[in-house]
N, C-alpha and C positions, 0 to 999 in steps of 0.2 A: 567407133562406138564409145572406146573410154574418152578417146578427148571431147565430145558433148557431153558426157557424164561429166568429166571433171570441168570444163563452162558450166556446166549447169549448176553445177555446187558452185563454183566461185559467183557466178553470179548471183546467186540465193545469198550467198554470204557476204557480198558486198551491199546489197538492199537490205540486212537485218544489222548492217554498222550503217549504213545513209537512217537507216528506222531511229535506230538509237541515239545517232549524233544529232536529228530532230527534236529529241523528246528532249533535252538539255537545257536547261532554265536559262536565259541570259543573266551574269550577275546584276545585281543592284546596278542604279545609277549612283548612288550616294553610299557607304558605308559608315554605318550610325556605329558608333561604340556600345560594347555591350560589358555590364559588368560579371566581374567573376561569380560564377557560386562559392561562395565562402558558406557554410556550414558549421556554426560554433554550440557542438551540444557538448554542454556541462550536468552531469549524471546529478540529482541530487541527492546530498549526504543524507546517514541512514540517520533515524534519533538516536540510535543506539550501536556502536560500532560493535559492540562485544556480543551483542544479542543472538541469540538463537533459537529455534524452537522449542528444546528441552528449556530455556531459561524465562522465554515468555510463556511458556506452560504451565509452568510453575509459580507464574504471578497470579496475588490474589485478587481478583474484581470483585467490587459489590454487585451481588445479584439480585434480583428485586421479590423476594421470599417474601412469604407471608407473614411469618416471624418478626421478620426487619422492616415493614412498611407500615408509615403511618401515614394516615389522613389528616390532612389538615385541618382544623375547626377555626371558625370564625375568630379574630383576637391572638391567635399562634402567634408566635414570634421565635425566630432562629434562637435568641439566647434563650427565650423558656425553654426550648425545647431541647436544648443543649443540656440546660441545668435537669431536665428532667430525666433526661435517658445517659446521662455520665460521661456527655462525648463534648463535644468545642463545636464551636459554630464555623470555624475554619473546616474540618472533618464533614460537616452538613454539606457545607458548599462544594466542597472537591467529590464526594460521595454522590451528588444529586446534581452538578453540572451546572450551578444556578451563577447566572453572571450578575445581581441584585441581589443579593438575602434579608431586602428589606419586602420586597414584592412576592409575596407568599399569598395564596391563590387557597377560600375554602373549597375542600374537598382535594386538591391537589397531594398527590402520593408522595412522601418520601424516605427513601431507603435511612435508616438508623445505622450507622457505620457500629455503633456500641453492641447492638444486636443480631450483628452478624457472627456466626462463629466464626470459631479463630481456628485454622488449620494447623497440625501438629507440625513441629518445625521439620526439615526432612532433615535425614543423619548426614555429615560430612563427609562417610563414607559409604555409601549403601554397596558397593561392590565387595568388597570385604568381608570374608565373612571370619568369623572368632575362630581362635588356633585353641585345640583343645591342649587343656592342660595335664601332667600326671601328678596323680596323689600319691604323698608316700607314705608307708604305714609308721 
């Protein structure tokens, strides 16, 4: 009885490598060359190596306030309006994005860099706080 049992598994076991050794691709007739994966990733550099979040936090953007926006009327021109509000027509362009400062648009919005307030400077050491002192009589 065990040695049919044990034919019986060899033969099982020899049909399930005949099964296997079937399923096997024949290789190629030809072997085409294949190239390598080469992968060449270069990170790109920050604008700013030293920057951080408390340091870009702390930069001032023009915001586009009610205070600071003007509408453009017919005839505007970047240097009137430079001369008019105390600020450069370079300061207009970098403030308002504009790649023409001759092409000025009625009714077109923009920010017055003059008219924006100016943030108080922050102290060099805000952790610090003052050592008290003693009076003498």
């Amino acid at each position: 009885m065990i040695t049919v049992y044990v034919a019986t598994r060899l033969l099982i076991a020899s049909l399930a490598l005949i099964a296997l050794v079937a399923c096997i691709p024949e290789p190629p007739q030809i072997m085409l060359p294949t190239l390598p994966a080469v992968l060449d990733i270069t990170p790109a550099p920050p604008l700013d190596i030293d920057a951080t979040a408390t340091a870009l936090s702390s930069v001032v953007l023009p915001s586009p306030t009610a205070a600071a926006l003007y509408t453009v009327q017919p005839g505007d021109t970047l240097s009137d309006l430079a001369a008019h509000f105390a600020t450069t027509v370079e300061e207009l362009v970098a403030a308002n994005g504009l790649t023409d400062p001759n092409d000025l648009q009625p009714g077109q919005s923009l920010i017055i860099p003059s008219l924006l307030p100016t943030p108080a400077p922050a102290s060099a050491n805000p952790d610090t706080t003052p050592t008290p002192t003693l009076a003498t009589p």
